[in-house]
C-alpha positions in Angstrom: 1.3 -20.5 -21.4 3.7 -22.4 -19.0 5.5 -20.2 -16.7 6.5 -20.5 -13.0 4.5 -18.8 -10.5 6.6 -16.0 -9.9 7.3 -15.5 -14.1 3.4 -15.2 -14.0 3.2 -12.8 -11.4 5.8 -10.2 -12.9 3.7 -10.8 -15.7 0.6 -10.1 -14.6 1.5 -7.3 -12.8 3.4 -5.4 -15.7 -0.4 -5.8 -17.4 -2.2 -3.9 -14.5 -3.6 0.2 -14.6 -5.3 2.3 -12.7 -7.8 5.0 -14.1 -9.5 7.6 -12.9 -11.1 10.9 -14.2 -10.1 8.9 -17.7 -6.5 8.9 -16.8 -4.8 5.7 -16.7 -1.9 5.1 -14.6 0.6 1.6 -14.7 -0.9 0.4 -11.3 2.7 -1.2 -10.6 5.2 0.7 -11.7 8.2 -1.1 -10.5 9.5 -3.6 -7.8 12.0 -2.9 -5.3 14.0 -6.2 -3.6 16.9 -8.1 -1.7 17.4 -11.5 -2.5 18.0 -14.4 -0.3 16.9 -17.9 -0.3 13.7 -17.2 -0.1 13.2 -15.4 -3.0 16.1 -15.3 -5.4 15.2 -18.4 -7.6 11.8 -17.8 -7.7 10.8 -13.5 -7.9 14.7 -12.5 -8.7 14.6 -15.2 -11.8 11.4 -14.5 -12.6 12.4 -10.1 -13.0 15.4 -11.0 -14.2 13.7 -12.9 -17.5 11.4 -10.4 -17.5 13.6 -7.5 -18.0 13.7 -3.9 -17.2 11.2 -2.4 -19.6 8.5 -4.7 -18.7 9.1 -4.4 -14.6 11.8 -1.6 -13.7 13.4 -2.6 -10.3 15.4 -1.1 -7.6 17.9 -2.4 -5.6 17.2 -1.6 -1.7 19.2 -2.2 1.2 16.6 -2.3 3.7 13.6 -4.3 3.9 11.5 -1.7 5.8 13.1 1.4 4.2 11.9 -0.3 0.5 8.6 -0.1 1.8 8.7 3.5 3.1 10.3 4.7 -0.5 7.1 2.4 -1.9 4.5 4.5 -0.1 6.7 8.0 -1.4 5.9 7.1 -4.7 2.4 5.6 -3.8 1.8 9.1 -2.3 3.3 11.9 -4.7 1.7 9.4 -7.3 -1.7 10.7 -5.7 -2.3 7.0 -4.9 -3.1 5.6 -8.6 0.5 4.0 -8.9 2.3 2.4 -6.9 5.6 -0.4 -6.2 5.7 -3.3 -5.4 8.9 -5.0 -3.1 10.2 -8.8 -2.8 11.9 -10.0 0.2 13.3 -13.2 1.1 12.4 -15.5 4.1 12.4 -15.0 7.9 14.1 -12.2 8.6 13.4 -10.3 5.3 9.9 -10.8 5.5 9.3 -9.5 9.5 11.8 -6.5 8.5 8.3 -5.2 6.2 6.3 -4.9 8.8 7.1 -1.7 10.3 7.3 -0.4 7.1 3.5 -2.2 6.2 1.9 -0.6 8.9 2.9 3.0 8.3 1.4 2.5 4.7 -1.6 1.1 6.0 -2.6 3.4 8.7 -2.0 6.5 6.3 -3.6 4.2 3.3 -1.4 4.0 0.9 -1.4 1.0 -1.5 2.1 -0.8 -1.6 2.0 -4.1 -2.8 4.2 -6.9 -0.6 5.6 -10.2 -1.8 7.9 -11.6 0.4 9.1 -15.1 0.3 7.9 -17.8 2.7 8.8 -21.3 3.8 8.3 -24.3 1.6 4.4 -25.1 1.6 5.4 -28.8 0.3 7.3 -29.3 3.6 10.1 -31.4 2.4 12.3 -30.9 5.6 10.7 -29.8 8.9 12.0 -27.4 9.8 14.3 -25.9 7.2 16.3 -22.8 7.5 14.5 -19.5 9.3 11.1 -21.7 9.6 9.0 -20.7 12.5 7.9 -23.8 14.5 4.6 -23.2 16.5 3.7 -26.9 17.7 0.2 -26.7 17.8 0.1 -24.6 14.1 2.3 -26.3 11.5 0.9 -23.5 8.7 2.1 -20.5 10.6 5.0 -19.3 9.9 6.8 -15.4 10.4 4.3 -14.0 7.6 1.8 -14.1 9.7 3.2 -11.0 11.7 2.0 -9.0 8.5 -2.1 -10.0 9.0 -2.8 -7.5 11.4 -0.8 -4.1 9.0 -2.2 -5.8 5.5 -5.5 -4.7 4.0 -5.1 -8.0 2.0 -3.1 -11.1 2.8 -3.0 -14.5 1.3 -0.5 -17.1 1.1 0.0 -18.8 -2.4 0.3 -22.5 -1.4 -0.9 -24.0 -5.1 0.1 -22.4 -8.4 -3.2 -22.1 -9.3 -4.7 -19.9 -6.0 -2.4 -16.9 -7.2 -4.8 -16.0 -9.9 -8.1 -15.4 -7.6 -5.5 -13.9 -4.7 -3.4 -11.9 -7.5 -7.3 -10.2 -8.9 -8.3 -9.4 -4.9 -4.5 -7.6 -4.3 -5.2 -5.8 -7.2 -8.5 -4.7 -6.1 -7.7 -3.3 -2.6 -4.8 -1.5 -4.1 -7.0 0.8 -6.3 -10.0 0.8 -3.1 -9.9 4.3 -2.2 -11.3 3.3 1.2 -9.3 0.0 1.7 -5.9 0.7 0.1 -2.9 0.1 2.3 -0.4 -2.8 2.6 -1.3 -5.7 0.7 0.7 -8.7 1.4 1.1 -12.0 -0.9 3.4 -14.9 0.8 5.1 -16.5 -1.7 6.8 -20.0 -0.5 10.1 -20.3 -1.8 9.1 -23.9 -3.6 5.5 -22.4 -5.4 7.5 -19.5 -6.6 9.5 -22.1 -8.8 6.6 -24.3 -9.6 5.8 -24.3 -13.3 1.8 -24.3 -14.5 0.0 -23.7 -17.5 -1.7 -20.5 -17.7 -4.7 -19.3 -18.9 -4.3 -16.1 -21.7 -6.8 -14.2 -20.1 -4.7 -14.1 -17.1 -1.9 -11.8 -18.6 -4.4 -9.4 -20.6 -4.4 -6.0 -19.9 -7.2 -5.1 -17.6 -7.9 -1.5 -15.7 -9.1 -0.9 -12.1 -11.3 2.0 -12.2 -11.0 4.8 -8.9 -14.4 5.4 -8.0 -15.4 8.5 -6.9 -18.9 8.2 -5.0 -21.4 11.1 -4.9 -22.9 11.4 -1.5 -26.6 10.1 -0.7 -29.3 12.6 -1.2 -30.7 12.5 2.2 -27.0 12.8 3.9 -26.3 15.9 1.0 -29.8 17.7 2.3 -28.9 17.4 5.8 -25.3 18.4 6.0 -26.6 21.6 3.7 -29.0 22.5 6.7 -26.1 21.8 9.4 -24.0 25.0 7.2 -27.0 27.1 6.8 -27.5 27.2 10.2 -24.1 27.6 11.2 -22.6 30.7 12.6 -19.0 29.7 13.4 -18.1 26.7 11.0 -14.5 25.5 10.6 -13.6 23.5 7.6 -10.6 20.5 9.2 -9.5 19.5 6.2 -7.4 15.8 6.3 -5.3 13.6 3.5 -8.8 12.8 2.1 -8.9 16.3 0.2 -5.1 15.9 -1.0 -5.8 11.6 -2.0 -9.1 13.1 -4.0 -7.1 15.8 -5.9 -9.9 17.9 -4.4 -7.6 20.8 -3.3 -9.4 23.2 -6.0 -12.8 22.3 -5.2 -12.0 23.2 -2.1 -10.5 26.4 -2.7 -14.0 27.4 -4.4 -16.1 26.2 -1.7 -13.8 28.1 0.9 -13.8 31.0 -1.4 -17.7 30.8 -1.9 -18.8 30.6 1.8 -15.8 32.2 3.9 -15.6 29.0 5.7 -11.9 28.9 7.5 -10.3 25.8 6.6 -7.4 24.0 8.9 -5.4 21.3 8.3 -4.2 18.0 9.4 -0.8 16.9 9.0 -1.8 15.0 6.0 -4.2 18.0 4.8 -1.5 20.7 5.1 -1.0 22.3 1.6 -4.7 21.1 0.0 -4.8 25.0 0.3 -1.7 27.5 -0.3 -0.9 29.0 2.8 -1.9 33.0 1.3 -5.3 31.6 0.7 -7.6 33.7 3.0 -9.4 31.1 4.1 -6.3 29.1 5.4 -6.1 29.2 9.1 -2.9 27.0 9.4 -2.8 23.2 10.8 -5.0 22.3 13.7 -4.3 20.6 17.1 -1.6 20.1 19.1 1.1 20.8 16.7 -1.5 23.7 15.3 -1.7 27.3 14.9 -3.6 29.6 17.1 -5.4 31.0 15.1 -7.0 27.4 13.9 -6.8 26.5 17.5 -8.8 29.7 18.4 -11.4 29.1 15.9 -11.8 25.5 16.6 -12.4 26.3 20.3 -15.5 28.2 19.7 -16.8 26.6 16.3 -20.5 25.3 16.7 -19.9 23.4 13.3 -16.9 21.4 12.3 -16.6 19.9 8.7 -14.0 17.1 9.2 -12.9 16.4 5.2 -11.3 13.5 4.6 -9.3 13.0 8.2 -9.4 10.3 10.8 -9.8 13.0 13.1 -6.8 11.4 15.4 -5.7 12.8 19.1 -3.3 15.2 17.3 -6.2 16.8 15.2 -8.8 16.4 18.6 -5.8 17.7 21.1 -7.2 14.4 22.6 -10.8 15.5 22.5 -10.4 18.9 24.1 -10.2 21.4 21.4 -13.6 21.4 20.4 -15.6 23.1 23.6 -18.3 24.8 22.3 -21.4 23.2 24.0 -23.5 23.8 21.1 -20.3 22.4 18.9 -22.0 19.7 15.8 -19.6 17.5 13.5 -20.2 16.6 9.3 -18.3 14.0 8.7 -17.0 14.2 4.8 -15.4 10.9 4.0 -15.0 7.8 1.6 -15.1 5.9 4.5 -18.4 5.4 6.5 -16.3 4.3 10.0 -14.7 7.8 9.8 -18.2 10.3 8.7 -19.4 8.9 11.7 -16.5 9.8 14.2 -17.5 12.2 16.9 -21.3 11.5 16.5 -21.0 13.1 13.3 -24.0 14.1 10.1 -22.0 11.7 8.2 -21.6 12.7 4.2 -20.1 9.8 3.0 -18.7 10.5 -0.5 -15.6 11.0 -2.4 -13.8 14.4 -1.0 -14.2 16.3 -4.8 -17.6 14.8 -5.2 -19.0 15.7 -1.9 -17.7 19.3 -1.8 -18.7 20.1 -5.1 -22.3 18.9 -4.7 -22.1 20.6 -1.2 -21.4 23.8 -2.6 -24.1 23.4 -5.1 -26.7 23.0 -1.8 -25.6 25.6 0.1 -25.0 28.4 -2.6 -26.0 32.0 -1.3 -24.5 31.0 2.1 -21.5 32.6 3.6 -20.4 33.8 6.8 -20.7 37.2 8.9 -18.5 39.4 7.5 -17.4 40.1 11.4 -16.4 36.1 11.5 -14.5 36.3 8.3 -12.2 39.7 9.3 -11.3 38.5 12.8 -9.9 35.3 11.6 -8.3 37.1 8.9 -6.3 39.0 11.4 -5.9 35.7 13.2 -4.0 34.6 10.6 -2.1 37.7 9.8 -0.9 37.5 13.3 0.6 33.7 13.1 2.2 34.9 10.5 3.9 37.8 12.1 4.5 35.1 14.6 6.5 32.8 12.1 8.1 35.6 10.8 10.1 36.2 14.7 10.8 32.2 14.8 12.7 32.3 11.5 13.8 35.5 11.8 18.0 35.7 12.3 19.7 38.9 13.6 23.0 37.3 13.8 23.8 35.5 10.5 27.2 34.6 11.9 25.5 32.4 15.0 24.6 28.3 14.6 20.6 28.5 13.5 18.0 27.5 15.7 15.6 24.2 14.1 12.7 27.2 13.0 16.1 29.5 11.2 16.9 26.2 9.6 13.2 26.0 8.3 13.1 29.9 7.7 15.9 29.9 5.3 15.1 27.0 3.4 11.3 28.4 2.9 13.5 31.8 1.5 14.9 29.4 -1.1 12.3 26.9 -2.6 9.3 27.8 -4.8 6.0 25.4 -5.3 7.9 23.0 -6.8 10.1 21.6 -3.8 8.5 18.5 -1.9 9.9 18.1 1.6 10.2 15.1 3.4 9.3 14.5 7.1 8.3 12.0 10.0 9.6 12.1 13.2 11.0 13.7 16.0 10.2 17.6 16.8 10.1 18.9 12.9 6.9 17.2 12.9 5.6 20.1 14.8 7.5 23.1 14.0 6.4 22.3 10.1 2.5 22.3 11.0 3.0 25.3 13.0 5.5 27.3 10.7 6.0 25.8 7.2 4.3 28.1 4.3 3.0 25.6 1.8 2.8 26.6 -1.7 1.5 23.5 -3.8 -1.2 20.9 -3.1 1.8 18.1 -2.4 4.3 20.5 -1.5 4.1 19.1 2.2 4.9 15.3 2.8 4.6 14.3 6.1 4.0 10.8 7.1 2.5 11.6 10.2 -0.6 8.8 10.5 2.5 6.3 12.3 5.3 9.2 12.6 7.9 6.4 11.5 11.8 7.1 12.3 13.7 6.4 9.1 10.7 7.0 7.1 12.6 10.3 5.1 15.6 9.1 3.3 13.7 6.5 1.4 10.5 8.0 0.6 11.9 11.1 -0.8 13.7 8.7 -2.9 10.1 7.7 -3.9 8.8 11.3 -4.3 11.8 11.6 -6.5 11.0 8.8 -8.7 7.7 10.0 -8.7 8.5 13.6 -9.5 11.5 13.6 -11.6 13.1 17.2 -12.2 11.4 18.4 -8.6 13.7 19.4 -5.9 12.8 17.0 -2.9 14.1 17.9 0.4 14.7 14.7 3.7 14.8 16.9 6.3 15.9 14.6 9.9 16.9 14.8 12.7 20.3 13.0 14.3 18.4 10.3 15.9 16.1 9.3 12.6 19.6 9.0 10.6 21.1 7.0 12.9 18.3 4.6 12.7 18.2 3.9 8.9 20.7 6.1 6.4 21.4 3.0 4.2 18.9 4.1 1.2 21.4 6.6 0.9 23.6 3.7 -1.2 20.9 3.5 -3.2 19.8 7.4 -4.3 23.9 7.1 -5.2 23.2 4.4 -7.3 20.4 5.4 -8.9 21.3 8.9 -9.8 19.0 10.1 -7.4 19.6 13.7 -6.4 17.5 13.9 -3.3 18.6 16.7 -0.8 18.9 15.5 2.7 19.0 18.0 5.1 20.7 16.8 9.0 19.5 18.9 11.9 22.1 17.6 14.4 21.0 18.5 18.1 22.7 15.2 19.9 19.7 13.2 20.2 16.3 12.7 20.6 15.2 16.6 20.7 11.3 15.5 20.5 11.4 13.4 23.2 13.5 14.7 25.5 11.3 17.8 26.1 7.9 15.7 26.0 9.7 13.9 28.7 10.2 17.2 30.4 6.8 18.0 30.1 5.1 14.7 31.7 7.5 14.3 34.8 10.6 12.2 33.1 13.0 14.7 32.7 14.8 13.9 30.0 15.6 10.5 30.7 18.1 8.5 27.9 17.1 11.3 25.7 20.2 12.8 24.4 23.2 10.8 23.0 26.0 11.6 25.2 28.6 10.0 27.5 27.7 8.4 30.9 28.0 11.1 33.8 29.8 10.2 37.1 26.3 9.5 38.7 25.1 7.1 35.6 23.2 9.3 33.8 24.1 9.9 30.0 24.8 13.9 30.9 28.2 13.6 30.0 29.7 15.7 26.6 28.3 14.6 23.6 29.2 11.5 21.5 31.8 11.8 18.5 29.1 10.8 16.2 30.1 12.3 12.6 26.9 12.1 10.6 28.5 14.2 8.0 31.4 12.1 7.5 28.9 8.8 7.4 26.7 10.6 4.7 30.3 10.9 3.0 31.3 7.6 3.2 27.7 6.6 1.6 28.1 8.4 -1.3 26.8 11.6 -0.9 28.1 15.0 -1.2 28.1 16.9 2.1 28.3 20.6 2.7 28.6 21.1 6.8 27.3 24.5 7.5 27.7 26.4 11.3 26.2 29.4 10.9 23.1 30.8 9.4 24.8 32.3 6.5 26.7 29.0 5.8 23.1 27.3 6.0 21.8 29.5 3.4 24.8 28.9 0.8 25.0 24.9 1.8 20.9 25.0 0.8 21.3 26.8 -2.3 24.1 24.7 -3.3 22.0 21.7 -2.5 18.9 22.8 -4.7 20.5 23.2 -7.7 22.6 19.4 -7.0 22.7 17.1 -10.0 23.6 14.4 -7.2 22.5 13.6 -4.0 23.6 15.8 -1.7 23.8 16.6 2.2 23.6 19.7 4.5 24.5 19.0 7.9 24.1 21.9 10.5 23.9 21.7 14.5 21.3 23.4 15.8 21.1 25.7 18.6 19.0 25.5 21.3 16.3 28.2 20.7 16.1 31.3 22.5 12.7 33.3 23.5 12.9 35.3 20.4 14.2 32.7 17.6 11.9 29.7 18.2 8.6 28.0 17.3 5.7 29.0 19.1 5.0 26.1 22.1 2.1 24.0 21.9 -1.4 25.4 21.1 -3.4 22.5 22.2 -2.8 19.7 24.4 -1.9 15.5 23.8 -2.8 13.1 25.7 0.5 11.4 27.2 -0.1 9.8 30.4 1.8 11.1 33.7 2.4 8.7 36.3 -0.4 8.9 39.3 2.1 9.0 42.2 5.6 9.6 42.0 8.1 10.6 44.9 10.1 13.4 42.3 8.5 16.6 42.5 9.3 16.8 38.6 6.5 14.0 38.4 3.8 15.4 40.8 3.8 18.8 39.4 3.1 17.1 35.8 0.2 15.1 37.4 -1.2 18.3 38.4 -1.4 19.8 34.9 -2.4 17.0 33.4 -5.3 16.3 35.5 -6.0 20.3 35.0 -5.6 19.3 31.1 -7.6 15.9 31.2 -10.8 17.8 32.9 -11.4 19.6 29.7 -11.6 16.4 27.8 -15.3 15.7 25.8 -17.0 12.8 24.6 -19.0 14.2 22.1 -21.9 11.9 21.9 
């Protein structure tokens, strides 16, 4: 069959699935792109002969935010379909990185194609070309290596078949997943060859789920018999696995409390008695409290980052052992871990199996069944409102929209402080109720994947909560939810700049510094009033609805409108700063953020001294 290189690549990948637990899933669903030089003639033909029903596409405005709505669908789709998005040259193809390495660090498979300089070389250089004098075959693809899982550049027709079947395979790697990256130069795209048949058949790429090694099985079983205090951390791992039942059993069966990771959060409903809350810095005390004195952690499927570790304080219990549950070997063996390395449904069930008859003092079980009664009391005064009639605090904003939704809402979140006051406060009621993208904590991550959730889930109410300073980075998918009939619900928490920041800049000795948009002060210093920024009016001008709410009580008509939206649809609210009833609780555990050594501000030196306090609890747990 003659066709040109990118004809044979839409081709090929409109003929790809994914299967697992004999459920088969188109592996590439659809491709997202902006066309330029580098790609127009070649993938933009190619989709456009193709036509809809073989490869659906989407019209982005964003290089980087087509990626980030890639990985919402990857994610919601539990990781067994995913998009893939075209780009052209140069700048088109550098704007994906960002986006490429959020999807790889949280491994999620998104499949890249963006177009490259000629390989023939007919002009040197030609427009956007990267000259490096001692490298004539680097150009700016190469910036993607280092956040693919899988790269290749297709300099001959023929080489896209072998590179084509290896992006195909790391996509559906449950282990290896992530970004995968083919460079397409603009010339090979248009090149015609004769193909083989076989190349175009259908073919399936089976999931595998791995049942964990005898020896490693018989071990970690010994490590929970002999445990007194064990704590379940449960990661992304569980929710990637579909595992979140299996887990409920084995939490149910032993007593085991079980926190959660940023990525975990939701594997278990939040009235499950075994759910403690999430775990670490932005964590519960109750999970905190337990992790503390636990002399066996279970880590399920996380990466066990700083956030989870508080930076390798949390865990002080001399006597404290790790079991490492995980696909991947590098992580079951993180913290000197028993490592279990297996799929997160395979291992828990076979786990269970091994340790039946075993469950925890019934003393263990009531106090951190109090524990958790108490956060919850504890949530219930942040979201609590006594004046409906004042501007909401961030945790009202989250309090009334939790009185609202029902297990079928998704919301979206990244950046800034929500990050935090969602671990800590946010009641999850569905295994993939809770999206947050938290692995690389990516600005401008929201608006587009909960275009993706949406795709993914259509009917669901998906929610982009942001603050002002993610929308002002990257709003523009917006245009395309509009186009697409999208009815995503974003929701603007407006505070006048970067809230997160600002008061971790407090805490480590900066004081704030360029942390809130406002005008210059006499003295410099951008403490003046606060910018005429209308983000409502923007989110107007895009194409959106908007509902501006100022009070509490507007907030909770604005929402209600918004849920039931046939279109998509903005709430916009300032916040108020919160008081010391209304507000999240502070920080259960500590993070790691450098203060500087010696400073001549007393702001500065008195931050040294608690973090050196801090830093003198850290443990390498060897």
């Amino acid at each position: 069959m003659r066709l040109t290189v990118a004809q044979a690549l839409v081709r090929f990948l409109s003929r790809q699935y994914a299967e697992r637990d004999g459920r088969r899933h188109r592996l590439i669903a659809a491709t997202w792109g902006i066309f330029g030089h580098g790609n127009v003639a070649g993938i933009g033909q190619a989709l456009l002969e193709t036509g809809a029903r073989d490869m659906p596409f989407f019209q982005g405005r964003n290089e980087q935010a087509m990626v980030h709505a890639a990985v919402g669908y990857a994610r919601q789709s539990g990781r067994l379909s995913a998009h893939a998005v075209t780009t052209s040259i140069g700048p088109g193809a550098t704007n994906l990185v960002t986006g490429a390495a959020g999807a790889t660090i949280n491994r999620i498979p998104v499949l890249l194609l963006p177009g490259d300089t000629f390989a023939t070389r007919p002009a040197d250089p030609v427009l956007q070309q990267l000259e490096v004098p001692e490298a004539g075959d680097v150009t700016v693809n190469d910036t993607l290596r280092p956040v693919s899982r899988y790269f290749d550049r297709i300099t001959r027709p023929e080489a896209l078949i072998p590179a084509a079947l290896q992006a195909m395979r790391v996509l559906t790697d449950p282990v290896r997943t992530g970004a995968v990256t083919l460079a397409l130069p603009q010339d090979v795209q248009a090149e015609a060859y004769d193909w083989p048949e076989e190349f175009f058949a259908e073919r399936v790429w089976g999931v595998r789920r791995p049942r964990p090694d005898r020896a490693e099985l018989a071990a970690a079983a010994a490590a929970v018999r002999g445990s007194a205090r064990p704590l379940i951390v449960a990661g992304g791992g569980i929710r990637h696995s579909g595992a979140g039942a299996v887990l409920a059993e084995f939490a149910g069966a032993t007593g085991i409390p079980v926190a959660t990771t940023q990525a975990g959060k939701g594997v278990l409903p939040y009235d499950h008695p075994a759910e403690v809350g999430g775990i670490g810095h932005t964590g519960t005390a109750t999970a905190n409290g337990l992790a503390r004195e636990a002399d066996l952690v279970i880590a399920a499927g996380t990466r066990l980052t700083d956030f989870t570790t508080a930076s390798a304080t949390l865990f002080q219990n001399p006597a404290v052992r790790f079991l490492g549950l995980n696909l991947d070997p590098y992580d079951a063996h993180k913290l000197a871990a028993l490592p279990l390395v297996a799929d997160a449904l395979e291992g828990l069930d076979e786990l269970r199996g091994a340790v039946a008859g075993y469950r925890v003092d019934p003393a263990y079980a009531a106090a951190y069944g109090e524990g958790k009664r108490e956060w919850e009391r504890r949530v219930d005064a942040a979201w609590a409102a006594t004046d409906e009639e004042l501007p909401p605090t961030q945790a009202q904003v989250l309090g009334v929209l939790d009185s609202l939704v029902d297990a079928s809402d998704v919301l979206v979140n990244a950046a800034g402080s929500l990050p935090g006051d969602l671990h800590k406060l946010w009641r999850a009621r569905s295994t993939d109720q809770y999206h947050l993208e938290y692995g690389y904590s990516c600005m401008g991550y929201e608006i587009p994947a909960a275009i993706g959730v949406a795709l993914a889930a259509p009917g669901r109410p998906v929610w982009a909560l942001v603050g002002d300073g993610t929308y002002l980075m990257n709003p523009t998918e917006i245009v395309t939810a509009v186009q697409e009939g999208v009815p995503i619900k974003l929701v603007v928490l407006d505070n006048h700049g970067y809230a997160s920041i600002g008061g971790l800049s407090g805490a480590v000795g900066g004081e704030g510094f360029a942390a809130a948009y406002r005008f210059r002060a006499p003295d410099g210093s951008y403490s003046g009033e606060p910018l005429p920024v209308d983000i409502a009016a923007n989110a107007g001008s895009l194409g959106m609805a908007v509902i501006r709410a100022g009070t509490v009580r507007d907030l909770r008509e604005a929402l209600t409108v918004a849920r039931s939206a046939t279109c998509p649809t903005c709430v916009y609210v300032q916040t108020r700063t919160p008081d010391t009833v209304s507000g999240p609780p502070p920080a259960q555990a500590w993070w790691d953020v450098p203060v500087a050594e010696t400073a001549n501000r007393k702001e500065a030196a008195q931050a040294r001294e608690e973090y050196d306090r801090q830093a003198a609890q850290r443990r390498r747990h060897l």
